[in-house]
N, C-alpha and C positions, 0 to 999 in steps of 0.2 A: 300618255296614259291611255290604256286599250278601251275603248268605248266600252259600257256598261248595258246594258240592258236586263229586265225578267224577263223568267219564260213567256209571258202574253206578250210583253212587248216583242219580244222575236216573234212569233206567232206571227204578231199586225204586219210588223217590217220586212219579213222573211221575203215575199218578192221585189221588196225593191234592195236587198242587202247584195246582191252581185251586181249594183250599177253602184255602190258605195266603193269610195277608195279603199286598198285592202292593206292599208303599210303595215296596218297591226292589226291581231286578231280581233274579236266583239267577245266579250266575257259577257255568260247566259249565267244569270242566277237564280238560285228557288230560294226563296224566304233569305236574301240577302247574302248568300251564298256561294259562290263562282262554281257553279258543276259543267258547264261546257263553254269550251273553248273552239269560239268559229272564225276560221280564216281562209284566206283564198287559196284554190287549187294551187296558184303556182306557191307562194308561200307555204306549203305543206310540203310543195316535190322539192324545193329548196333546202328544206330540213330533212327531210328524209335520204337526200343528199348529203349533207352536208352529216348527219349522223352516222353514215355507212363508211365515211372519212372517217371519223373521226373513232370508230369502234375499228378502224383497219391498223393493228396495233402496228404491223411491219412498217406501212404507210408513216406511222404519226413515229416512230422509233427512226425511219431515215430523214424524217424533216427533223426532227432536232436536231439530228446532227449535223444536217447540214445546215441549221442557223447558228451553232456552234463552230463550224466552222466557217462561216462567212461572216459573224463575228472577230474570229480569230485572223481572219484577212487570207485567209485559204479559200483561193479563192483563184480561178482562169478566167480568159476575156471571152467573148464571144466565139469571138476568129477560131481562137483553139478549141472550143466545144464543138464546133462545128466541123474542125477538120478530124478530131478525137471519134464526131460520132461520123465521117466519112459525107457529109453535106456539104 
């Protein structure tokens, strides 16, 4: 569960919240409210990674298929990927 704080309390904390572990965001609330969500630089380039994936339609259209087919046992060893891509 993402740590909680108000906005004073972020206010007080706010220089020592980059020596805090970052696994999960700090939800900042007004009048018991969650209006900001603070989390660490790399946890933000993470998602914003990770977003760019997953809004890349061609991207996420060839991964199914090919868990559809490595489901379906379609599927080469290494050796041959390798000799296929010339490595």
């Amino acid at each position: 569960m993402p740590k909680r704080l108000t906005i004073a309390q972020a206010q007080q904390q706010l220089p020592n919240l980059p020596g805090e572990p970052a696994d999960e965001p700090i939800i900042i609330t007004q009048d018991g409210v969650p209006v900001i969500a603070a989390l660490s630089y790399t946890h933000l380039t993470e998602l914003l990674e990770t977003l760019d994936i997953l809004t890349d339609t061609e991207f996420v259209t060839r991964l199914r298929q090919s868990i559809v087919q490595s489901e379906q046992g379609n599927t080469i060893s290494w050796e041959e990927a390798k000799a296929q891509l010339g490595l």
